[in-house]
N, C-alpha and C positions, 0 to 999 in steps of 0.2 A: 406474484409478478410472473408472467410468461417469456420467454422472447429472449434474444442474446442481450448481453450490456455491452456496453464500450466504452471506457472510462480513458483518463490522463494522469499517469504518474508526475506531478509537475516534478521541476529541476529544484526541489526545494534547498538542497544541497551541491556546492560544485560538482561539475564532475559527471551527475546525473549518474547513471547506472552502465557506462564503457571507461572503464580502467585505463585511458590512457593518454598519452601526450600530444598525440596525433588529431584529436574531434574536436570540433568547432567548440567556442569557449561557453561553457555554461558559467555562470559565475556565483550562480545561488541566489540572486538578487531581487526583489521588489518585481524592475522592470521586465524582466524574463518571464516572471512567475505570473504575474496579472494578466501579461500577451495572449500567454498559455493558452490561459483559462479564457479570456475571453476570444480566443482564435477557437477553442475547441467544442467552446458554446456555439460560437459562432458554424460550426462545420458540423454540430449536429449529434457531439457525443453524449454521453448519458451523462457523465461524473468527469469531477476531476478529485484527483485526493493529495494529502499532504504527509509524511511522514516526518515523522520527529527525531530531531537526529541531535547528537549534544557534542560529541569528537569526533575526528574525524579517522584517516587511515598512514595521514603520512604520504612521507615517496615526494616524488617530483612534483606529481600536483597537487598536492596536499586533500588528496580527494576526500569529500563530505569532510573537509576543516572550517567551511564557512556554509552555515547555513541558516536561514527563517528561522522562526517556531511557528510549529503547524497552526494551532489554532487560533493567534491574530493574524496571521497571514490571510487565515480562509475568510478569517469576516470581513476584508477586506475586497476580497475574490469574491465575497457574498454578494457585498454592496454594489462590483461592478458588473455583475449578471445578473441574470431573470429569470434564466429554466433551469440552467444543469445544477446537476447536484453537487452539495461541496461537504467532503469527507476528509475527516482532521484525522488526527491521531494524539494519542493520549498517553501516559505512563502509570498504570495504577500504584507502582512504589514510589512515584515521584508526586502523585496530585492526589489531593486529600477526597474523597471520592463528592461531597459536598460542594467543593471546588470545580471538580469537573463536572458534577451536573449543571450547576450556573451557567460555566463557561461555554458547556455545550447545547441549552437552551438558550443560551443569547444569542450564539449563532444561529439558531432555526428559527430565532425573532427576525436578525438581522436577514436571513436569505427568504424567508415567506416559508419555510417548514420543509425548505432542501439538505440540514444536515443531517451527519452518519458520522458514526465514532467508530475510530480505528484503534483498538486497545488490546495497549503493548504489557506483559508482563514485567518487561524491563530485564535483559539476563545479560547483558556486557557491563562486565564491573568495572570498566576503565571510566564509562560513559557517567557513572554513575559517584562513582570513589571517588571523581576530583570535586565534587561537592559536597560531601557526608552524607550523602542520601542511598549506600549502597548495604546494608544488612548481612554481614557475614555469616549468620545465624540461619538465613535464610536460603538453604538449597533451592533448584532447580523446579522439582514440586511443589515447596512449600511457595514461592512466589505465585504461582499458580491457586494454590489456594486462597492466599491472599487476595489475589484479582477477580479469585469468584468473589468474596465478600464483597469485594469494592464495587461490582457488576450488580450484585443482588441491589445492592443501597442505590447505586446509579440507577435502574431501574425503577427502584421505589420510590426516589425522591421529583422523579419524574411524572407519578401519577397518583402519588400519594397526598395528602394535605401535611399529614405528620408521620413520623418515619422515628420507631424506638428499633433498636439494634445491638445487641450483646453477642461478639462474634472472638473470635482470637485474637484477629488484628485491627477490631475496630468498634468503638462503643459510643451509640447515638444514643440523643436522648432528646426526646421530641423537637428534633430535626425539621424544620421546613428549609421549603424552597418555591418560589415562585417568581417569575410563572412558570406555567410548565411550558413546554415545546409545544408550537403547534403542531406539530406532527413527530409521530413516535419514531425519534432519529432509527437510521438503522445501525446496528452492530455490526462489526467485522472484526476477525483476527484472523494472522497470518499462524499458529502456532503449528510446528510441526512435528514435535516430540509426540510422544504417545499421549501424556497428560494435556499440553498444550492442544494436541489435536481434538481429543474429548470434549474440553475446555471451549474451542471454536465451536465447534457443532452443535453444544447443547444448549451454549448461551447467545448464542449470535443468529443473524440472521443469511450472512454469508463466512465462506471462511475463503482467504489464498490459500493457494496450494502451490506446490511444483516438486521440481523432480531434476534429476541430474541428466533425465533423458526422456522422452514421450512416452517409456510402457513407465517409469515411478509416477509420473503425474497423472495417467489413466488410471494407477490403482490407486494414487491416493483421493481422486475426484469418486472413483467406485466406493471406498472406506466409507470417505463422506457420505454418501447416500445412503449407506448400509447404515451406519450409525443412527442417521437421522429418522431411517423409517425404525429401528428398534426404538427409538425416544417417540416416536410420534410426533414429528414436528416436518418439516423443511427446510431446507439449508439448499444457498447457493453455492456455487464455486467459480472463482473467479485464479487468474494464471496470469503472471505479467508475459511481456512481450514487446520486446525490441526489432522496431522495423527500420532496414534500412534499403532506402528506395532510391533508383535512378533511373533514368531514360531505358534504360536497356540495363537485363539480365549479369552481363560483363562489367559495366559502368557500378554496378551497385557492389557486384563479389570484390572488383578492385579496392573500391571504397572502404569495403570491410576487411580488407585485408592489412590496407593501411593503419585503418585503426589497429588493429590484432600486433601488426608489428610496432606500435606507437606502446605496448603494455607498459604501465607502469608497475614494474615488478615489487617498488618498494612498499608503494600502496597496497598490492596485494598481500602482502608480507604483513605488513598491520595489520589488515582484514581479519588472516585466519589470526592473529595474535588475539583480535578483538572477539571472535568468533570461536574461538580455540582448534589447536590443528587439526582435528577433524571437518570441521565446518559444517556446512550444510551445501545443500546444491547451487546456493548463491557464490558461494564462494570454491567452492569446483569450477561453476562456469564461469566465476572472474577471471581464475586464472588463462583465461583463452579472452581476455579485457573484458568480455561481454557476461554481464553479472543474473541477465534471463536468457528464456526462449528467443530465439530469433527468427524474422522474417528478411532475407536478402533477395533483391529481385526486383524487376520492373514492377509496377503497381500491379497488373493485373498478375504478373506471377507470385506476387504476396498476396494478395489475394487468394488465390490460389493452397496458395500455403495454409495460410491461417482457417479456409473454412476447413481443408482436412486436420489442421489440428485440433479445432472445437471438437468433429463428428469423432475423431481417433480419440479424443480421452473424457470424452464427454464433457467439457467443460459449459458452463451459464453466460460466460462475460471475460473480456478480457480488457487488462488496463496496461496500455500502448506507453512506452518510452521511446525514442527520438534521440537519436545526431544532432540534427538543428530543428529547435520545438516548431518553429512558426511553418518552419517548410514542410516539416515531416505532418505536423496536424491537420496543415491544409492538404499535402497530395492524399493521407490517409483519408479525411474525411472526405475529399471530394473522388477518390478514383479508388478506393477500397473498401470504406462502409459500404455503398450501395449496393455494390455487388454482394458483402455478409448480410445486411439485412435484407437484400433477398430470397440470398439461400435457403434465409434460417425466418422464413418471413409464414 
């Protein structure tokens, strides 16, 4: 594949990806999420994706306390599109990997062969502990090892007839599945640890990345590549990205300002609790509400913005979050793509 992406983080989750008391109401719901997606089909993006979320953070808005699950959502989002692509996400210590191949072959029955698995190691034990499905036994790494096995079977059970498997964490035995997918979904992981990162690259077809600032996210989009050309393989890279847009330059900073002082600090507070205090760059930039990159600025000065941050950290695709999905999808797609897929055309 050549060419920039441009995808849609839907609101799977309250709350969406700004921290605070101040932004128009996401509420996590059905009706939010299908607008989304068919607003963003409609405007011409590549993808939308779904992320899986199980607790939330707390605080005033009880941010990501009410949310979907990813993939009967997306078949749903399958059924009311026709082009864009619908990208689930998955928990290898929570779905029996048998399980998830089905699940995620029905989906690519259900969309015409537009699914892609988004797959989570699973490493917040809060998420996971209040249902006995959290393995104390299991470190940091070893969950990683485990999700290669689970990857390797998902993989095989996908183009295989039969599928034997004697592994640490998982023992098949002439294992079918059918049908297969029409099309060989794609893989994505966000992992960012050293092993997680490995992990993305070697088995996936893209990985997220970011940074707490534009030179971490340039070297870790550069890692990427490096790794990938040592493997002999390709690997995308893809960077989320919070746009918020208004008539004017001033009108948009105000905007985002409000939001900023709207933080809800107790949600943040969960977060790195969920996260643990060190975090990661997610949760660095919560604390400032805004949980990615950002784009603030009339359309054409986001615009702006966003082609130098492809060209500065070499990124392949970027998947857009929103204030309000319906407004923000539509001024994106109609007065910012054009101008990126030009640049980058």
């Amino acid at each position: 594949m050549t060419g920039k992406e441009f995808g849609v983080f839907l609101p799977v989750a309250n709350g969406g990806w700004i921290v605070s008391t101040a932004t128009p109401v996401l509420n996590g719901g059905w009706p939010q999420n299908r607008d989304a997606a068919i607003a963003a089909e409609r405007e011409g993006f590549d993808f939308v994706m779904a992320m899986g979320k199980w607790r939330g953070f707390g605080g005033t808005t009880n941010h990501w306390g009410t949310s979907l699950e990813a993939v009967t959502m997306m078949a749903g989002i399958a059924a009311a599109t026709r082009r864009i692509k619908v990208w689930a996400t998955l928990h290898a210590i929570l779905h029996n990997p048998a399980v998830a191949a089905k699940m995620i072959a029905t989906l690519d029955h259900i969309s015409g062969g537009r699914a892609g698995l988004n797959i989570v190691a699973g490493a917040f034990q809060g998420e996971f502990e209040q249902m006995g499905a959290w393995d104390a036994a299991l470190d940091h790494d070893a969950r990683y090892d485990l999700t290669e096995e689970w990857t390797a079977i998902v993989k095989r059970l996908w183009r295989e007839p039969s599928v034997d498997f004697a592994g640490r964490y998982f023992i098949f035995k002439d294992c079918v599945s059918e049908p297969k997918p029409l099309h060989p979904p794609e893989l994505i992981c966000a992992g960012m640890s050293a092993r997680g990162f490995e992990f993305s690259v070697r088995e996936c077809d893209g990985c997220f990345i970011g940074g707490r600032n534009e030179a971490e996210t340039a070297d870790a989009s550069a890692r990427a590549r490096a790794l990938a050309a040592r493997l002999g393989k390709p690997i995308r890279t893809y960077c989320m990205m919070t746009v918020i847009t208004a008539a004017t330059d001033a009108e948009a900073e105000a905007k985002a300002d409000r939001y900023r002082r709207g933080l809800d600090e107790g949600a943040v507070l969960g977060m790195l609790q969920s996260y643990g205090v060190a975090g990661n760059a997610m949760t660095a930039r919560a604390q400032g509400a805004f949980m990615t990159q950002t784009a603030v600025g009339s359309p054409a000065t986001c615009a702006r913005k966003i082609e130098a941050f492809l060209r500065d950290c070499d990124i392949d695709g970027l998947m857009f979050v929103f204030d309000d999905y319906l407004e923000g999808t539509q001024v994106t797609g109609r007065e910012i793509l054009p101008a990126l897929r030009s640049a980058f055309a």
